[in-house]
N, C-alpha and C positions, 0 to 999 in steps of 0.2 A: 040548150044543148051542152053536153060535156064533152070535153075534150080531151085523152087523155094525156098522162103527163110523157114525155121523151127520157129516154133512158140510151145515152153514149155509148157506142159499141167496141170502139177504139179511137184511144183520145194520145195525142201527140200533144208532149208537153216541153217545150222548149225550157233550157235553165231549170230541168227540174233539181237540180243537185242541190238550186239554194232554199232560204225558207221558205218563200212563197211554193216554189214549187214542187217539194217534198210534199208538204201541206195539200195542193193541190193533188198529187201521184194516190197518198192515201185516201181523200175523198170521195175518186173515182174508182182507184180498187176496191173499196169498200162496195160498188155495184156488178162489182164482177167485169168491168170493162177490158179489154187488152191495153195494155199500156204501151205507149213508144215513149222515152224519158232520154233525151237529150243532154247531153252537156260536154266539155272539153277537157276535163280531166277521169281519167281513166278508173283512176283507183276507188272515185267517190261514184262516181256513174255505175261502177260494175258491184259498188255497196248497197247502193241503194234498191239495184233490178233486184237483189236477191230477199228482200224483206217484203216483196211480196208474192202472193199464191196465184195470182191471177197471170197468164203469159203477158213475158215483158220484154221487148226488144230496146234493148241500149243503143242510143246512139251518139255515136261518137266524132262531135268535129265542131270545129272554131266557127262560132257566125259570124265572122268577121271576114273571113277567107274564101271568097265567092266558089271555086273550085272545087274545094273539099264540101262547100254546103250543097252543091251540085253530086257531087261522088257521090256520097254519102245518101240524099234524102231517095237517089234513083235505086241505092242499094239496097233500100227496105226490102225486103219478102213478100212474096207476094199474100202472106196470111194476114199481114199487116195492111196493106195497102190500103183496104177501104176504109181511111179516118173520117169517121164524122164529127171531130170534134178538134181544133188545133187552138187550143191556149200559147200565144206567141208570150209567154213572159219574161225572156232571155233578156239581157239588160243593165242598166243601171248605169249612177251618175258618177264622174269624177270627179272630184274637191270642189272647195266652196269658194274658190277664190274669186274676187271681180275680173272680169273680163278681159281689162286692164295688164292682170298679173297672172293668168290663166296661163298655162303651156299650151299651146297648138297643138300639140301631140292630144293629149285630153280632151281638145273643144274637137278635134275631129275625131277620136276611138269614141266617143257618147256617138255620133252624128250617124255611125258606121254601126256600132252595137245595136241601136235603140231603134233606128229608123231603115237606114241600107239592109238590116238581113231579115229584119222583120217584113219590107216587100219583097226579097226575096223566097223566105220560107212560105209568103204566104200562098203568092206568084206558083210556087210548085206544088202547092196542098189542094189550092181549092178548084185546078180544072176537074180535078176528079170528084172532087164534091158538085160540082155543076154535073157532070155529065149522070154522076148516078141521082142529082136532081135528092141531096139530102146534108145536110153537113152545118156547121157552125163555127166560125173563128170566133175567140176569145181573143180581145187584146187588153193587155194589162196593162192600162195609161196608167193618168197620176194625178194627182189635182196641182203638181204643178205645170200640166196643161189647159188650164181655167184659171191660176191664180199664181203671179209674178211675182218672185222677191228675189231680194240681195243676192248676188253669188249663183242665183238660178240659170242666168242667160239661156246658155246651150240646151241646160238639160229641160228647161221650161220651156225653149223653142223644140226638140226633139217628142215632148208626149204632146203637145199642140198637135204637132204632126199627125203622131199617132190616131188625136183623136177625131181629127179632118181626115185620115186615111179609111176610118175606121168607118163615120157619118159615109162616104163618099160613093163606099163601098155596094151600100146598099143600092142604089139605083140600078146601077150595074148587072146587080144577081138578080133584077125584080124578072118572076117569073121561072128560079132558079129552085126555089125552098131552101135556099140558105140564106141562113144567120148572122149577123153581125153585130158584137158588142164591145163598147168599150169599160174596161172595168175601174175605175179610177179611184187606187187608193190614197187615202193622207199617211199620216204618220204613222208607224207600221215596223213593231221589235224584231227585227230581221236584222242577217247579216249584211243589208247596206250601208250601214252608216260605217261601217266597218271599213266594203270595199275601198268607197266615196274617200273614207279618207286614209286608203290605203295603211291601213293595219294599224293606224292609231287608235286604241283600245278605247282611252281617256277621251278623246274627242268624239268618238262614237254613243261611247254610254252615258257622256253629257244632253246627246241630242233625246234621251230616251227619261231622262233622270226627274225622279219627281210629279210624274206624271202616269198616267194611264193609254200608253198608245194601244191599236189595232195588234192584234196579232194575225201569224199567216193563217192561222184557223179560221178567224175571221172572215178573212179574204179569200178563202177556200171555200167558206160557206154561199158567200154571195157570187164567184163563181158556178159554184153547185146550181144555186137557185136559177142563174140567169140559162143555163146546159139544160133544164131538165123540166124546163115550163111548156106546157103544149108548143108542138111546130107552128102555128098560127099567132102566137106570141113572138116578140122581138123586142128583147132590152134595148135601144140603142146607148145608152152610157148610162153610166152607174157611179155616182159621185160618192166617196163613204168616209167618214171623219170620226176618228176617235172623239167621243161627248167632250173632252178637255181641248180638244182642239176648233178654232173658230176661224174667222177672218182677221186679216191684221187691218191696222191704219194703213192712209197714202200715206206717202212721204212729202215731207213740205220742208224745205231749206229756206232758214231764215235767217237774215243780215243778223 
């Protein structure tokens, strides 16, 4: 029996302003999808709706701000409303430092970014996806949710989450026709390493240097694949590693 493939009708893309999500916005406008493209600065959010042909509602507000993400997602239109497709990619980590030397400000804005607005948005996307019995989140973990190192703590504990949020999910909708996947990249030439170490240039393009990491294309692709596979299908995680990139050693401390 063939099944045919799924084709997104309108796709909400949280953080679409940074690479992954740009990446992701032209993917699905290339299907002729409506777009809803989220983000909190104004000027890049209202640059981006206009490079594409396909109808696109900007939306505009902090996920960190429980009230405004309330405002806000209830504001959609109602031409928009029926999403069958929410890529939660909004996000990312702050600096590298141990635990130890970490600011509290930072171990809780990752904890808040990464995990508080992503059940939030998701909490407001998917009753409607059950009730009309059709729909898909996308959540854009990380492999530093499967695999711990130095300086990761928080943000290794936040896509853990994600990816326990994500598994969790599914039982819940059984019975629903919605979808749930986690998409979990490695190393990946984006503007994170940037944010992570807030605008240190030199220390961002070290992390990149010499090597051959992922691009957001990449990861736009294997989102694409995992959106558009017959509804009878379900990726539940997606682990994806630049070929130069592997597993590390444990660590061993010795006298």
């Amino acid at each position: 029996m063939t099944y045919p493939t799924y084709t997104p009708q309108c796709v909400l893309i949280t953080g679409a302003t940074g690479g992954f999500g740009k990446a992701f916005a032209k993917r699905f406008a290339n299907t002729g999808a409506k777009l809803i493209l989220h983000g909190r600065n104004e000027e890049k959010l209202n640059a981006l709706a206009v490079e594409f042909s396909v109808p696109v509602y900007p939306l505009l507000f902090d996920i960190c701000d429980k009230q405004n993400t309330i405002d806000a997602m209830n504001a959609i239109p109602e031409e928009f409303q029926d999403i069958d497709l929410l890529i939660n990619n909004a996000g990312g980590a702050l600096g590298l430092d141990k635990i130890q030397d970490a600011t509290l400000e930072d171990l809780e804005n990752m904890i808040e970014m990464n995990d508080t607005s992503l059940v939030r948005i998701t909490r407001l996307v998917i009753a409607g996806m059950t009730k009309r019995k059709r729909g898909h989140v996308i959540n854009i973990g990380s492999i530093a949710g499967n695999w711990p190192y130095g300086g990761g703590h928080v943000y290794c504990a936040v896509k853990a989450f994600v990816k326990q949020f994500s598994l969790a999910m599914r039982p819940d909708l059984q019975g629903t026709n919605v979808r749930v996947t986690n998409i979990e990249p490695g190393m990946a030439e984006t503007p994170f390493s940037l944010a992570r170490f807030k605008g240190d240039r030199e220390k961002a393009d070290a992390v990149y240097a010499n090597t051959a990491p992922l691009t957001a294309e990449d990861i736009a692709e294997s989102v694409f694949w995992a959106a558009t596979l017959p509804e009878h299908v379900n990726i539940n995680s997606l682990e994806v590693m630049p070929t130069k990139q592997s597993f590390g050693p444990l660590i061993v401390e010795r006298d």
